[in-house]
C-alpha positions as CSV (number, residue, x, y, z in Angstrom):
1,X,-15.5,-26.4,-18.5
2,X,-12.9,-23.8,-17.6
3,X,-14.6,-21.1,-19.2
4,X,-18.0,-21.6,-16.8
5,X,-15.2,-21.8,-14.0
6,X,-13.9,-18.5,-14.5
7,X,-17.6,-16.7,-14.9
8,X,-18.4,-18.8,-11.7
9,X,-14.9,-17.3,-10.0
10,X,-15.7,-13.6,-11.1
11,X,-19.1,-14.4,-9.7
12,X,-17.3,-15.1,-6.6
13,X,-15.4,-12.1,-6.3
14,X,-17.7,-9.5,-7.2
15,X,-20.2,-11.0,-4.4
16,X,-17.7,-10.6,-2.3
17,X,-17.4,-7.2,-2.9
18,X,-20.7,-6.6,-2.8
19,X,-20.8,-8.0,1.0
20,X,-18.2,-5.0,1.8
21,X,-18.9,-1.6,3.1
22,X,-16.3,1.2,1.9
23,X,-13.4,2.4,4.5
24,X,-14.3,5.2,6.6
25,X,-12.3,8.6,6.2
26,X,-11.6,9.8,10.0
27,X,-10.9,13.6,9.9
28,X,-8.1,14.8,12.7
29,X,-8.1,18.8,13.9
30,X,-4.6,20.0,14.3
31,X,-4.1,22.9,17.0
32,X,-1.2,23.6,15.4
33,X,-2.9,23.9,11.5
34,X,-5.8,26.3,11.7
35,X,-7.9,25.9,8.4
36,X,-6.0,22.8,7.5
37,X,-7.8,19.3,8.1
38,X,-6.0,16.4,8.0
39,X,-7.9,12.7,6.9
40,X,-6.8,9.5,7.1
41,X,-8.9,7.2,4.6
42,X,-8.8,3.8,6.9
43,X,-7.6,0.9,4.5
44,X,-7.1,-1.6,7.9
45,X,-11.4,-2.2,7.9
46,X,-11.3,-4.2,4.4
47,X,-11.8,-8.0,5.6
48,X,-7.7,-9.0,5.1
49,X,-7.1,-5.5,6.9
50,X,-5.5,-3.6,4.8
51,X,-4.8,-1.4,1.6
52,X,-3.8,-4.2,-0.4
53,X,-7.2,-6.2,-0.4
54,X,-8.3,-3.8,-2.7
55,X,-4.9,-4.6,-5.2
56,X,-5.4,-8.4,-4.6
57,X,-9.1,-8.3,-6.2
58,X,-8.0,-6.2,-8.8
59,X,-5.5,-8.7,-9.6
60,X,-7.9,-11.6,-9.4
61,X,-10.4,-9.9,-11.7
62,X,-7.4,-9.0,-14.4
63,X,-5.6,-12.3,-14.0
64,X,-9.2,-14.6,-14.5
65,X,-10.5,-11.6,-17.2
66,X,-6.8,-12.5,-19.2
67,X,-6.9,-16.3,-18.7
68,X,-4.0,-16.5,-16.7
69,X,-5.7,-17.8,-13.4
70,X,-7.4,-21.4,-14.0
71,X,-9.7,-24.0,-11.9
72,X,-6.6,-25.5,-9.2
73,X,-3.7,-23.6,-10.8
74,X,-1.5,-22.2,-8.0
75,X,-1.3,-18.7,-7.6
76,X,2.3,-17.4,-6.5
77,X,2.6,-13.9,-5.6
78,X,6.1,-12.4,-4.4
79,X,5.4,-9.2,-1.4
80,X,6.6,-8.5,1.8
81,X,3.3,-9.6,3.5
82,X,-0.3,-7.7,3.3
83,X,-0.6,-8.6,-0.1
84,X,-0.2,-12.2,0.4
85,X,-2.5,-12.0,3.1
86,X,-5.0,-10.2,0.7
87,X,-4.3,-12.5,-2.2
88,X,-4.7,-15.7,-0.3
89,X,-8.1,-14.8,1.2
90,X,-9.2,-14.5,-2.5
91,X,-7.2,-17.4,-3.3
92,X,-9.0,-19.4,-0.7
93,X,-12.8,-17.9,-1.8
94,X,-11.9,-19.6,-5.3
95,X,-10.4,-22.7,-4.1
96,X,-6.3,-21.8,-5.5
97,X,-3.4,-23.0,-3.8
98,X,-1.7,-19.9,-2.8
99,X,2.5,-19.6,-1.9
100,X,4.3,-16.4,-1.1
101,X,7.4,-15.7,-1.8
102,X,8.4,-13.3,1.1
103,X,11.3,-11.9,3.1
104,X,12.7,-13.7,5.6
105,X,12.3,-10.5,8.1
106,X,8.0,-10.7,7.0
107,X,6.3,-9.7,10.6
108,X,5.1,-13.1,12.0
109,X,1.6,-11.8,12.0
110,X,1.5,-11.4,8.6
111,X,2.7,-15.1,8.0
112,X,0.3,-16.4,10.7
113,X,-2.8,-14.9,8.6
114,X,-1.3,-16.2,5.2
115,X,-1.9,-19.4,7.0
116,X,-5.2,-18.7,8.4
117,X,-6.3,-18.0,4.9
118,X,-4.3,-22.0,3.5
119,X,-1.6,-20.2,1.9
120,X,1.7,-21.0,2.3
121,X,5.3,-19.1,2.6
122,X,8.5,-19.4,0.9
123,X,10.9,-17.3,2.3
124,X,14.1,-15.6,0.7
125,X,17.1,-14.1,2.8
126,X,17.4,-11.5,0.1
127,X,14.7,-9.2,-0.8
128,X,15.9,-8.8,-4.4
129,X,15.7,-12.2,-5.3
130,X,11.7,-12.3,-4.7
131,X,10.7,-12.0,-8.3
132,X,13.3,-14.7,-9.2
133,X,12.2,-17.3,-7.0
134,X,8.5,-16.5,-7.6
135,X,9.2,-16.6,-11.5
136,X,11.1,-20.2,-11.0
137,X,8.3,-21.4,-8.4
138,X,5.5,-20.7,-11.0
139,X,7.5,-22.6,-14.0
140,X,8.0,-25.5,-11.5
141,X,4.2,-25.6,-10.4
142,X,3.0,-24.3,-13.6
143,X,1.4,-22.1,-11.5
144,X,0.9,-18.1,-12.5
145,X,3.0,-15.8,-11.0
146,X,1.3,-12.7,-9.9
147,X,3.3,-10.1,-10.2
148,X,1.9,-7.6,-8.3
149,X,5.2,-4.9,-9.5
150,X,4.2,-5.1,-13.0
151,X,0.3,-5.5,-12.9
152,X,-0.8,-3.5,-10.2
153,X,-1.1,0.1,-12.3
154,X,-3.1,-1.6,-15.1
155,X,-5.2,-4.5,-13.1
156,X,-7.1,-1.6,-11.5
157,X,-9.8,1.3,-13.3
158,X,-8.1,4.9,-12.7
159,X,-11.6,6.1,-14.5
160,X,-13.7,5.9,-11.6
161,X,-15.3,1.8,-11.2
162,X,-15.3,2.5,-6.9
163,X,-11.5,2.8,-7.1
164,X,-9.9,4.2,-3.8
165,X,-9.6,8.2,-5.8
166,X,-12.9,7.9,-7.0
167,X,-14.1,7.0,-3.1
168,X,-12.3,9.6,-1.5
169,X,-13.5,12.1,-3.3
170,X,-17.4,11.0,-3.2
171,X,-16.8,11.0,0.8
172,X,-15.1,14.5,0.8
173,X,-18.2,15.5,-0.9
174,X,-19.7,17.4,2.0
175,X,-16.5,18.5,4.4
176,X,-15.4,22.1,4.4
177,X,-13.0,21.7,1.1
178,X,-14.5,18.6,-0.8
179,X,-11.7,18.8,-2.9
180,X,-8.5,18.2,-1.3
181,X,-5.5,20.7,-1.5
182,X,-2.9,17.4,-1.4
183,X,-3.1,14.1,-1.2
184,X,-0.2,12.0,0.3
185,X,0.7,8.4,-0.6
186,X,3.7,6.0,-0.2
187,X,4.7,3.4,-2.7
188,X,5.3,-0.3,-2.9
189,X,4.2,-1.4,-6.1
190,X,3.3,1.9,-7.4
191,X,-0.2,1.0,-8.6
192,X,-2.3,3.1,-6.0
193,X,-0.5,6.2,-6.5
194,X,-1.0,5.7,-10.5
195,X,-4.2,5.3,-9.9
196,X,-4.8,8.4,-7.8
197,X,-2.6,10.7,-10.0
198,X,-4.2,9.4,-13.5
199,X,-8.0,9.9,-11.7
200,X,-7.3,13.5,-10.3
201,X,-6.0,14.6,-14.3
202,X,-9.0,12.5,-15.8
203,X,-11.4,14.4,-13.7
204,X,-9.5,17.7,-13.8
205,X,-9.1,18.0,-10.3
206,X,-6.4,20.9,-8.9
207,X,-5.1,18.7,-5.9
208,X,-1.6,18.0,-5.8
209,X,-0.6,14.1,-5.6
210,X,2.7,13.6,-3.2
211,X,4.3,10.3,-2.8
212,X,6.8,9.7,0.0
213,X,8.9,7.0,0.0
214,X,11.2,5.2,3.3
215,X,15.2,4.7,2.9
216,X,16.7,1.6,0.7
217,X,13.9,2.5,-1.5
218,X,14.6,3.9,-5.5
219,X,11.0,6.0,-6.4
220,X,12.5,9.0,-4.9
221,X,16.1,8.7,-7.3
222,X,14.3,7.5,-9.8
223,X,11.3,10.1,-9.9
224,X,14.3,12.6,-10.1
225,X,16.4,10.8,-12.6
226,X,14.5,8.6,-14.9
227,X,17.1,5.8,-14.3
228,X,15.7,2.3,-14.6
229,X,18.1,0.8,-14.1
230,X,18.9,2.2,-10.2
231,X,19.2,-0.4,-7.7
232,X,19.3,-0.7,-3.9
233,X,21.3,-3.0,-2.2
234,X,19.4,-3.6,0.7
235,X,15.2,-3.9,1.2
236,X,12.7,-0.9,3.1
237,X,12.6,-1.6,6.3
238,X,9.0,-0.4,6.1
239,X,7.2,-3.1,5.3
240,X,5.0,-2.7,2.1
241,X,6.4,0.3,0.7
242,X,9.6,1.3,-1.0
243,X,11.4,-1.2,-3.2
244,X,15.1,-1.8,-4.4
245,X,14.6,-1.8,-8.0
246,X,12.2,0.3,-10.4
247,X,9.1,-1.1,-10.6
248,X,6.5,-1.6,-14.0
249,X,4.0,-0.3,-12.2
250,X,5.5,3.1,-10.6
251,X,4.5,5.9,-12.6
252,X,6.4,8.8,-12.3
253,X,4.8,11.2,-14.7
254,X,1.4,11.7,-12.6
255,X,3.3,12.4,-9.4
256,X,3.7,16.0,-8.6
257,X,6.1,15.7,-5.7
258,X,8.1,13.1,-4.0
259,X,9.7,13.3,-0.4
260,X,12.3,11.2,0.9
261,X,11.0,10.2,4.7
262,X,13.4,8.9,7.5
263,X,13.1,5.3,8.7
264,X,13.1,7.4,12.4
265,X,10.3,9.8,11.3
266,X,7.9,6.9,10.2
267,X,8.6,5.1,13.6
268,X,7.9,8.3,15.6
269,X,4.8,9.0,13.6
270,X,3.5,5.9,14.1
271,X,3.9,6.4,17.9
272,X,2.4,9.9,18.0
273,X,-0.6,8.5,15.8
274,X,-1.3,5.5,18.6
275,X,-2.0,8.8,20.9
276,X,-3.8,10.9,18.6
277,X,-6.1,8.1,17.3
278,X,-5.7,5.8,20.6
279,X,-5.0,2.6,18.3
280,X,-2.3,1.1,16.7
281,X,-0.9,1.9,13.5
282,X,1.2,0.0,10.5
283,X,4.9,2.0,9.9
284,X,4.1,2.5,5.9
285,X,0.8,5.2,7.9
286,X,3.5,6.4,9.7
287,X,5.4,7.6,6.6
288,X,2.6,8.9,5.1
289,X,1.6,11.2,7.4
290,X,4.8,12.6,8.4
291,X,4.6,13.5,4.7
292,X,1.6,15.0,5.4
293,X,2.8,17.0,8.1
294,X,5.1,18.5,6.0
295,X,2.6,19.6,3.1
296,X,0.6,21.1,6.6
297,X,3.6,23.2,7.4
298,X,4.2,24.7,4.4
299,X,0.6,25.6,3.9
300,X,0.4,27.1,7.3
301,X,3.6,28.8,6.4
302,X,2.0,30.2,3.0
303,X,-1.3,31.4,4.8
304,X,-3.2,28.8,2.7
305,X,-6.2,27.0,4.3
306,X,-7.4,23.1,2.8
307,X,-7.6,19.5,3.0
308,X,-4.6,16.8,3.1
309,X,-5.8,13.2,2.6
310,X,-3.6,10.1,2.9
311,X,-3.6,6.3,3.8
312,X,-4.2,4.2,6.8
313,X,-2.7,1.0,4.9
314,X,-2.7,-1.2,8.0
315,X,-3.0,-2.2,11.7
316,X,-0.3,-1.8,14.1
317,X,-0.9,-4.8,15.4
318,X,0.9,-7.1,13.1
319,X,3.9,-5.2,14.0
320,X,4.0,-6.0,17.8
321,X,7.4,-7.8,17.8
322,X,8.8,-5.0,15.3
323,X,8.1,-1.5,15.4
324,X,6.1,-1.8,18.6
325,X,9.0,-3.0,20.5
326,X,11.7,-0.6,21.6
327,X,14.6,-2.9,21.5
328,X,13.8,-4.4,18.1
329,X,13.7,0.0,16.8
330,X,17.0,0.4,18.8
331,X,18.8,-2.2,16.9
332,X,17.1,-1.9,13.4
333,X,16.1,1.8,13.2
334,X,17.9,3.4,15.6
335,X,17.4,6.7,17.9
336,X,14.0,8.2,17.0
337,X,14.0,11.2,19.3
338,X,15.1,13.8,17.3
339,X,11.7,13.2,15.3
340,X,9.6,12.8,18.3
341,X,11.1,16.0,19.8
342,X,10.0,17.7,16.2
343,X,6.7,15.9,16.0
């Protein structure tokens, strides 16, 4: 009975799929970059609007392909929000309960659509005691936990199988340098930039992979120390990327370069990015193409001509009350304007 379940709920999911279109790659001139094009692969169009929709069906498919996920077993997943929204859309297409385990600080948006979707939040005043209450929550329930920091480098296929590397490159195919000079991405779990670095060796491709990574996050020590055992005592306050503890999935070895980006220069980033695009941004885009700004520069500076390709993850407009509102930046980021002033 379970058995025909599961081939009925992998039937569910890869119809799903099917009924998507891929993200669109918009291409932005800079004045100031001659010969360097800049692209931002838009994550925000998948249906839960945003990068992690395509982790959550990754994590479907491996958890259902493993026998971990069974006909009205909860599913309990701890993130800081667009993954539970992701998650519990699929959790809702197969008929799972679905609970959160999220910060207390989660933008409201993010907890209204875990709603709209029939999941439901458990919230945690301290970010580092997610995995503990999602790990006690699943025993309770006898639910299955997740665990999007250990899974999410393994649950996807860094071969090619329409993974995000495989799609950027197949839509660079025709622009003036199909194969990118960088690409930029930040980290939360670490699975998409494992991904990206294992597909560009695989296929022998010579673009450089940098991650960036916000403050109160431990990639960036870690990348440079090989520590495990580094810990921060406080969360990002970029939601969905950066964490305070090493993470299964981060993989340092198929990361070229890391850059540690201010809390100010994703905020001002963001800001500059509602102008150049004339919509609304998430603060983890922000980071990533400050980052990319940087790789620009130095390329300009070196006389080199290419393409730099990062993330979209999400829409700004879950983060109206946060890093849309001045007051709330004043008093949890502080003065941006040294960054705006550079940007």
């Amino acid at each position: 009975m379970n058995s025909q379940w599961t081939k009925h709920a992998i039937k569910e999911i890869n119809a799903d799929f099917q009924r998507s279109a891929d993200t669109h790659l918009i291409r932005l001139a800079l004045a100031d970059f001659p010969g360097i094009w800049l692209y931002l692969k838009d994550e925000s169009t998948h249906p839960t609007g945003s990068l992690k929709h395509r982790l959550a069906r990754s994590l479907f498919l491996y958890g259902l392909s493993n026998g971990w996920i069974k006909q009205d077993r909860p599913i309990i997943e701890a993130s800081s929000g667009s993954t539970a929204v992701s998650e519990a859309y699929f959790a809702r297409l197969l008929g799972l309960p679905f609970i959160a385990v999220m910060p207390a600080s989660t933008a409201r948006r993010k907890v209204e659509q875990i709603a709209f979707y029939g999941g439901q939040c458990h919230f945690v005043s301290d970010p580092c005691q997610l995995y503990a209450e999602s790990e006690r929550l699943a025993r309770d329930l006898d639910g299955h936990f997740m665990d999007q920091f250990t899974y999410a480098e393994r649950a996807t296929d860094w071969r090619g199988n329409n993974n995000i590397a495989e799609s950027i490159f197949r839509q660079m195919s025709s622009e003036p340098f199909p194969v990118p000079d960088t690409i930029v991405m930040s980290a939360g779990t670490g699975g998409t930039s494992a991904t990206i670095g294992r597909y560009l060796r695989y296929q022998g491709h010579d673009t450089q992979l940098m991650v960036v990574d916000p403050e109160n996050s431990v990639f960036y020590d870690y990348w440079q120390q090989r520590d495990v055992t580094l810990r921060s005592a406080v969360g990002s306050k970029i939601e969905g990327i950066g964490r305070p503890r090493v993470e299964p999935s981060f993989i340092p070895d198929v990361i070229d370069s890391m850059l540690k980006v201010p809390d100010g220069a994703s905020i001002a980033t963001l800001l500059w990015l509602e102008k150049m695009l004339g919509r609304k941004v998430g603060a983890s885009t922000g980071t990533n193409v400050w980052g990319a700004l940087q790789v620009a520069r130095q390329m300009r500076d070196q006389g080199r001509q290419g393409a730099i390709v990062t993330l979209l993850c999400d829409s700004g407009e879950r983060y109206l009350d946060s890093y849309y509102n001045t007051k709330w930046v004043t008093e949890n980021i502080g003065d941006i304007s040294q960054w705006q002033a550079e940007l």
